[in-house]
PyMOL CGO cylinders between C-alpha atoms (Angstrom):
from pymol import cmd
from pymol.cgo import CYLINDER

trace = [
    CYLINDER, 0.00, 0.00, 0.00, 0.96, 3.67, -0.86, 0.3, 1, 1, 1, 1, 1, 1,
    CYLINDER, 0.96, 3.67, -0.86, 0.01, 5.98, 1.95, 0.3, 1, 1, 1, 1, 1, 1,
    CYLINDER, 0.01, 5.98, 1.95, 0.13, 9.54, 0.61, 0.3, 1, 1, 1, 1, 1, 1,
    CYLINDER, 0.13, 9.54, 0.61, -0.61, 12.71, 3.02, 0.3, 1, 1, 1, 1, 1, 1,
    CYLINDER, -0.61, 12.71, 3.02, 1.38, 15.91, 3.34, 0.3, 1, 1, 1, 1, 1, 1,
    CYLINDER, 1.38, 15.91, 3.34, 0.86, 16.18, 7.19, 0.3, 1, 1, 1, 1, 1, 1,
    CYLINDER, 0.86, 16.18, 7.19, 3.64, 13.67, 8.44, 0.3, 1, 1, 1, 1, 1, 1,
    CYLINDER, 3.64, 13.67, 8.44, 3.32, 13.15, 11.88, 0.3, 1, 1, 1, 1, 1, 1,
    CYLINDER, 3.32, 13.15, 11.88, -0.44, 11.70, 11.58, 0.3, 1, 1, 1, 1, 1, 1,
    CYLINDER, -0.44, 11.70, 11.58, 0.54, 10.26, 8.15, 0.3, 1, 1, 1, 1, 1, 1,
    CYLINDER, 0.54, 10.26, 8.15, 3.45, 8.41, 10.05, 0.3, 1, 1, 1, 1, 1, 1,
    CYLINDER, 3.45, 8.41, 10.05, 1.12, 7.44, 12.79, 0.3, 1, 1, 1, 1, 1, 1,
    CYLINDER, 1.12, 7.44, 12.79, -1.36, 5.99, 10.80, 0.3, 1, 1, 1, 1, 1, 1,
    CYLINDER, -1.36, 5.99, 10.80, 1.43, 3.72, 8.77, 0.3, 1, 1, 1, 1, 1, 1,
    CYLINDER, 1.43, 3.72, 8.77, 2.54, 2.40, 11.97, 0.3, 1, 1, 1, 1, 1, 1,
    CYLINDER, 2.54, 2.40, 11.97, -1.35, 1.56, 13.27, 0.3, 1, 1, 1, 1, 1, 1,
    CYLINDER, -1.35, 1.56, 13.27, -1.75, -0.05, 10.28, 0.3, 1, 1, 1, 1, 1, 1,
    CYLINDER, -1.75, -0.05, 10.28, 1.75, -2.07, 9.80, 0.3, 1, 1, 1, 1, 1, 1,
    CYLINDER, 1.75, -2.07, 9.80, 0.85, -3.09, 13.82, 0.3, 1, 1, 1, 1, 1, 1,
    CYLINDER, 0.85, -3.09, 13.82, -2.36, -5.20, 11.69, 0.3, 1, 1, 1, 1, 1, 1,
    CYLINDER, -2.36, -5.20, 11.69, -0.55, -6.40, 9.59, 0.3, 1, 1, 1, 1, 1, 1,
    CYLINDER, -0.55, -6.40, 9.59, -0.33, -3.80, 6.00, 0.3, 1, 1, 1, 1, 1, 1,
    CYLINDER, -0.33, -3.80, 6.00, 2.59, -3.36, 4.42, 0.3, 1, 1, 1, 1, 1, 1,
    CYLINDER, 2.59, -3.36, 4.42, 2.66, 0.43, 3.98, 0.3, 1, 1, 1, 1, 1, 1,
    CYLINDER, 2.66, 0.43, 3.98, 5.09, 2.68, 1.81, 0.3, 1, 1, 1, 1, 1, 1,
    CYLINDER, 5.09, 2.68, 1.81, 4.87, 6.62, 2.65, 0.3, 1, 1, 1, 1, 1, 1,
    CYLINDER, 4.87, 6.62, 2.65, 4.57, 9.71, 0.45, 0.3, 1, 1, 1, 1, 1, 1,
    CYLINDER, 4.57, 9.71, 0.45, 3.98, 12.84, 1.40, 0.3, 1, 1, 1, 1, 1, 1,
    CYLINDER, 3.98, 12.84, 1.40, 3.83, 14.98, -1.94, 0.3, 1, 1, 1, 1, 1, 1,
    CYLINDER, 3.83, 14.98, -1.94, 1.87, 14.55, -5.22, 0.3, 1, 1, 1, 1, 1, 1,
    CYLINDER, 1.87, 14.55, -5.22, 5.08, 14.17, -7.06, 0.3, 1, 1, 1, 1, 1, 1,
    CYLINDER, 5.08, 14.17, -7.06, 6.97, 11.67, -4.52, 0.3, 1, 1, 1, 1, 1, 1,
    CYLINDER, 6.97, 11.67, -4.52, 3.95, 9.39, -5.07, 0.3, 1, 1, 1, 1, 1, 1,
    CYLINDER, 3.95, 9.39, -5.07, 3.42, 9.67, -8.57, 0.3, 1, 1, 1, 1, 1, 1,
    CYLINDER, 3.42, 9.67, -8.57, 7.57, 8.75, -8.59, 0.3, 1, 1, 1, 1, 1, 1,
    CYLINDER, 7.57, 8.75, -8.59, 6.88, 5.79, -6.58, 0.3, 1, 1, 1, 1, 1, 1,
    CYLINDER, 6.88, 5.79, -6.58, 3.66, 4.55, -9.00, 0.3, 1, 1, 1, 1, 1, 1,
    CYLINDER, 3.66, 4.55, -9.00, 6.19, 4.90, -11.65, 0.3, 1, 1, 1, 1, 1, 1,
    CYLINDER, 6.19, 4.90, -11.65, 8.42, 2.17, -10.48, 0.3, 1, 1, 1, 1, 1, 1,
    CYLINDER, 8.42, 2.17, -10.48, 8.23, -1.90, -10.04, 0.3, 1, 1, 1, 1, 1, 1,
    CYLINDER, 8.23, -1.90, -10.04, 6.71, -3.48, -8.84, 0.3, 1, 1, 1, 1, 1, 1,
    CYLINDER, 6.71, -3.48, -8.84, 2.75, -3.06, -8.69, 0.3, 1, 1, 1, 1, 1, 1,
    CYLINDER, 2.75, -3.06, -8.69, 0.81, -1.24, -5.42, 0.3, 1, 1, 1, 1, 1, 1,
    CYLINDER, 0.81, -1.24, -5.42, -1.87, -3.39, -4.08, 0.3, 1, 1, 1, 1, 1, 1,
    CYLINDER, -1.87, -3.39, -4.08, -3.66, -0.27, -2.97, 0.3, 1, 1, 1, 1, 1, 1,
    CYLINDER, -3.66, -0.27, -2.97, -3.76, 3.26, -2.70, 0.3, 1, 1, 1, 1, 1, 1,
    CYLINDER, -3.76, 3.26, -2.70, -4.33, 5.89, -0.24, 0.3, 1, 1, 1, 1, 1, 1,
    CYLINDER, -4.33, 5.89, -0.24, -4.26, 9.15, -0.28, 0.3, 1, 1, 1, 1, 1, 1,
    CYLINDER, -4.26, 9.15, -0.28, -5.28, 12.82, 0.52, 0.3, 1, 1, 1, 1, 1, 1,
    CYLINDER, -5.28, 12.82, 0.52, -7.23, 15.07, -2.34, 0.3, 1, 1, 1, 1, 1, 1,
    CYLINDER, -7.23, 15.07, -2.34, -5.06, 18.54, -1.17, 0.3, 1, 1, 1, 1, 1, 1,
    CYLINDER, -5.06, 18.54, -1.17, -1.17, 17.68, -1.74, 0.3, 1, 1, 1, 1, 1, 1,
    CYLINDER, -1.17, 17.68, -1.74, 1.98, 19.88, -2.74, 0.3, 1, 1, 1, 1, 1, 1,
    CYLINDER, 1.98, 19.88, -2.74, 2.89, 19.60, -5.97, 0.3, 1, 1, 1, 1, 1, 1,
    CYLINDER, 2.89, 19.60, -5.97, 0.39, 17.57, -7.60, 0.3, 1, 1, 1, 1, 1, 1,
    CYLINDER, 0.39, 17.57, -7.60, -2.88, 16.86, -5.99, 0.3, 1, 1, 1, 1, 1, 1,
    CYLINDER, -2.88, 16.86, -5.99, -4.37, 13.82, -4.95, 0.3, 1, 1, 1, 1, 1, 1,
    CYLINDER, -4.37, 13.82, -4.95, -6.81, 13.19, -7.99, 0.3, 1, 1, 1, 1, 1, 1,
    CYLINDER, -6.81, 13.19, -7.99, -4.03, 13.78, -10.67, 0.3, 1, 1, 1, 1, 1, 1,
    CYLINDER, -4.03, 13.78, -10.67, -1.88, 10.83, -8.83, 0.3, 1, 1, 1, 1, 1, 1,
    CYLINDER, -1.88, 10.83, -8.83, -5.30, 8.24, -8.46, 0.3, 1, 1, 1, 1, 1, 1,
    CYLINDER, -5.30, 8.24, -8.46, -5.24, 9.20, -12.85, 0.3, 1, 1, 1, 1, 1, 1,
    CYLINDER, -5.24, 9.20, -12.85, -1.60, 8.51, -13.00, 0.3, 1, 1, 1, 1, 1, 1,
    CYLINDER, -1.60, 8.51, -13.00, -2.36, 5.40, -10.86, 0.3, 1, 1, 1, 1, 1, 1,
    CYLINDER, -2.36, 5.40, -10.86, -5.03, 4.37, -13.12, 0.3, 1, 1, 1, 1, 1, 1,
    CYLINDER, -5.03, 4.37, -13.12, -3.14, 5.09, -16.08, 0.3, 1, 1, 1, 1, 1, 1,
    CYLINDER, -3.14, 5.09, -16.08, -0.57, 2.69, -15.38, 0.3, 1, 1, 1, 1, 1, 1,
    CYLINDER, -0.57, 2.69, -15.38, -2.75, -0.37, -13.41, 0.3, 1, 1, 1, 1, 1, 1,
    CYLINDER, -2.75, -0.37, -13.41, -6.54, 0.08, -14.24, 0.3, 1, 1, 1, 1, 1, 1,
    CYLINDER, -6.54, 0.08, -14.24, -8.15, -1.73, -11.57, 0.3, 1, 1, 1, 1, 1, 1,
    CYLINDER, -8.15, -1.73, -11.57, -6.18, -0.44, -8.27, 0.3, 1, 1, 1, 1, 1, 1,
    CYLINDER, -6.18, -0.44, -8.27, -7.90, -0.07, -5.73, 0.3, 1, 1, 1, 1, 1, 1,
    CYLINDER, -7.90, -0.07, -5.73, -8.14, 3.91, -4.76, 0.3, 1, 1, 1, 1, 1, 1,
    CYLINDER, -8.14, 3.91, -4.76, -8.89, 5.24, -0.90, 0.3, 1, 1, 1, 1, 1, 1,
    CYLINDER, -8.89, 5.24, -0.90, -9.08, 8.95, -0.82, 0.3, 1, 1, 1, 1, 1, 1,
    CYLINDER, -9.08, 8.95, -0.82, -9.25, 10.70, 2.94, 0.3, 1, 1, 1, 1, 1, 1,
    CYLINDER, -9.25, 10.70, 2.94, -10.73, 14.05, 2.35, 0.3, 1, 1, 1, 1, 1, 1,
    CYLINDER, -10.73, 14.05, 2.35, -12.00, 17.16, 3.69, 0.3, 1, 1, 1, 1, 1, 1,
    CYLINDER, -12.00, 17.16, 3.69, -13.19, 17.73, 0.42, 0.3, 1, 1, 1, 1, 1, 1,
    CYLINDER, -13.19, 17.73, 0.42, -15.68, 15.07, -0.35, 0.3, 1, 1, 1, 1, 1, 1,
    CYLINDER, -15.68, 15.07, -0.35, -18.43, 16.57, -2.73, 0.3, 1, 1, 1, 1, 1, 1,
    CYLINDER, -18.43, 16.57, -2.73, -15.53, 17.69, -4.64, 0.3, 1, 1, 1, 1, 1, 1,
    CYLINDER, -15.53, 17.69, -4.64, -14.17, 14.14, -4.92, 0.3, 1, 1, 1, 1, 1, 1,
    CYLINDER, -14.17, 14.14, -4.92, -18.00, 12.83, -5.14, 0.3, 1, 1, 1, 1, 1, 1,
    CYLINDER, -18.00, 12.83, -5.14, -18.34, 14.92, -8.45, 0.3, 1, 1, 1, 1, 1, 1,
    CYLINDER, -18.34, 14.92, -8.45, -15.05, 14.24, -9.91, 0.3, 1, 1, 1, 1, 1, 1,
    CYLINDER, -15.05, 14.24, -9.91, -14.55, 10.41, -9.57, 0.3, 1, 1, 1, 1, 1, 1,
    CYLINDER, -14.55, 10.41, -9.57, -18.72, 9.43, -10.29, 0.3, 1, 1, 1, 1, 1, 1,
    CYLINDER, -18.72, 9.43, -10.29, -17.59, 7.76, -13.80, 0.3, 1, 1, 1, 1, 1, 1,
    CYLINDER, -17.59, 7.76, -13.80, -14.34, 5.83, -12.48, 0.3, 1, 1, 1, 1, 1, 1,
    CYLINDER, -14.34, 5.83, -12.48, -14.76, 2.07, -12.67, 0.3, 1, 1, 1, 1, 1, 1,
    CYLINDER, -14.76, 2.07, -12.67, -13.27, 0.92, -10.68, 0.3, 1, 1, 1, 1, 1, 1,
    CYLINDER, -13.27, 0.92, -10.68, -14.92, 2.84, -8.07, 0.3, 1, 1, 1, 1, 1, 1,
    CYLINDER, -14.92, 2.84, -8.07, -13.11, 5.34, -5.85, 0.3, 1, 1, 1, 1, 1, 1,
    CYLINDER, -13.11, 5.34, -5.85, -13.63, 4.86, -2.05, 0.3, 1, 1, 1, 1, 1, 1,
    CYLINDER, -13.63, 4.86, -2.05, -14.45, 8.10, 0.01, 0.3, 1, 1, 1, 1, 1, 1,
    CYLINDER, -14.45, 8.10, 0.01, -13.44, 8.66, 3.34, 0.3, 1, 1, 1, 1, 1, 1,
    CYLINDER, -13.44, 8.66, 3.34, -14.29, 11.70, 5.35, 0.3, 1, 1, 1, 1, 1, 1,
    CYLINDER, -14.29, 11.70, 5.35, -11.41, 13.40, 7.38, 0.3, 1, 1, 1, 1, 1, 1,
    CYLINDER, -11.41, 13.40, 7.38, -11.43, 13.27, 10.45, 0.3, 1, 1, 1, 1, 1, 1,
    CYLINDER, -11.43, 13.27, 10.45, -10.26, 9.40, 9.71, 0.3, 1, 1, 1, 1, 1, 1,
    CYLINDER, -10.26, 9.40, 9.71, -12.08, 6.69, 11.23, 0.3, 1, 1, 1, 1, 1, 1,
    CYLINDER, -12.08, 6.69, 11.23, -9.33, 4.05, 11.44, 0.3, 1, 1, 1, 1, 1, 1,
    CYLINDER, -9.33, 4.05, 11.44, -12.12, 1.55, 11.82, 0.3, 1, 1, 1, 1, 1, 1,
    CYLINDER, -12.12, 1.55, 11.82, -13.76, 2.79, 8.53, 0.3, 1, 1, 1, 1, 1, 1,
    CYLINDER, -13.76, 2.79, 8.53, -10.49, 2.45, 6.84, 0.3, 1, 1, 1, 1, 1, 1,
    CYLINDER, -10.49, 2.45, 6.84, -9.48, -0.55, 7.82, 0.3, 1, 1, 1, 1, 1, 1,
    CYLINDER, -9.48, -0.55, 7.82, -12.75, -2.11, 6.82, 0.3, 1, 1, 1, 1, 1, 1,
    CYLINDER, -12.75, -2.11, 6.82, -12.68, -0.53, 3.53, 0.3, 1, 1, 1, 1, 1, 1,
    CYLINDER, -12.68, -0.53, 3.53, -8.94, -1.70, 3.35, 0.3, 1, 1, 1, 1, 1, 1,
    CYLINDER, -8.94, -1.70, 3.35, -9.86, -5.78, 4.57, 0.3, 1, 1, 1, 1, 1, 1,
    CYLINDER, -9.86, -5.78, 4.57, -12.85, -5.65, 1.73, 0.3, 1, 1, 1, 1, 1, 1,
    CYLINDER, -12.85, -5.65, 1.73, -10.25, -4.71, -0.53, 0.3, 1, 1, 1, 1, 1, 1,
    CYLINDER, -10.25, -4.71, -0.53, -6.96, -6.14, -0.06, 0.3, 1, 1, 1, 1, 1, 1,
    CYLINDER, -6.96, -6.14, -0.06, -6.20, -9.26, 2.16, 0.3, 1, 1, 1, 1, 1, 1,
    CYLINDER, -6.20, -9.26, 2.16, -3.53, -8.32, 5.52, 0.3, 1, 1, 1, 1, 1, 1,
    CYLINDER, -3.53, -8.32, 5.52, -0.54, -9.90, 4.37, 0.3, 1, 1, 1, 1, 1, 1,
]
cmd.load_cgo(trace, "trace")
């Protein structure tokens, strides 16, 4: 999994409450870091990420994402979720929406429908 938020200390938190069940989790914390990370090998099983990031924002990385693997999964924690709402209504796959502030329970369940705990 690709965790990508520009505030770091919850970001970093929220890798290690997730690695403690079990994710493997890779941090970004910039549009452009992530989209460098899509770019390499080998595949992400999942992504999550903010909508508001420096550089690039969140929905041009989830296109980049989608350019290059069509069918990963995409988990968006937002402030902004009519925005998201509106712009991802035609993606198939679908994009999940997750209000900020982050229910790690919500995510989590989202995450175990959509990727097994390795």
């Amino acid at each position: 999994m690709l965790l990508v938020d520009d505030d770091a200390r919850p970001a970093r938190t929220l890798a290690h409450m997730l690695g403690e069940d079990g994710y493997s989790v890779e941090l970004a914390f910039d549009g452009a870091s992530a989209i460098e990370r899509i770019g390499r090998v080998p595949e992400l099983d999942v992504l999550v990420l903010d909508y508001m990031l420096p550089h690039v924002n969140g929905l041009a990385v989830a296109s980049y994402a989608r350019s290059r693997w069509k069918s990963i999964p995409i988990i968006f924690l937002t402030s902004y979720l009519e925005v998201l709402r509106r712009a991802t209504s035609t993606l198939s796959p679908p994009i999940v929406l997750l209000c900020k502030p982050l229910s790690y329970g919500d995510l989590t369940r989202e995450l175990d429908r959509i990727v097994p705990v390795a």
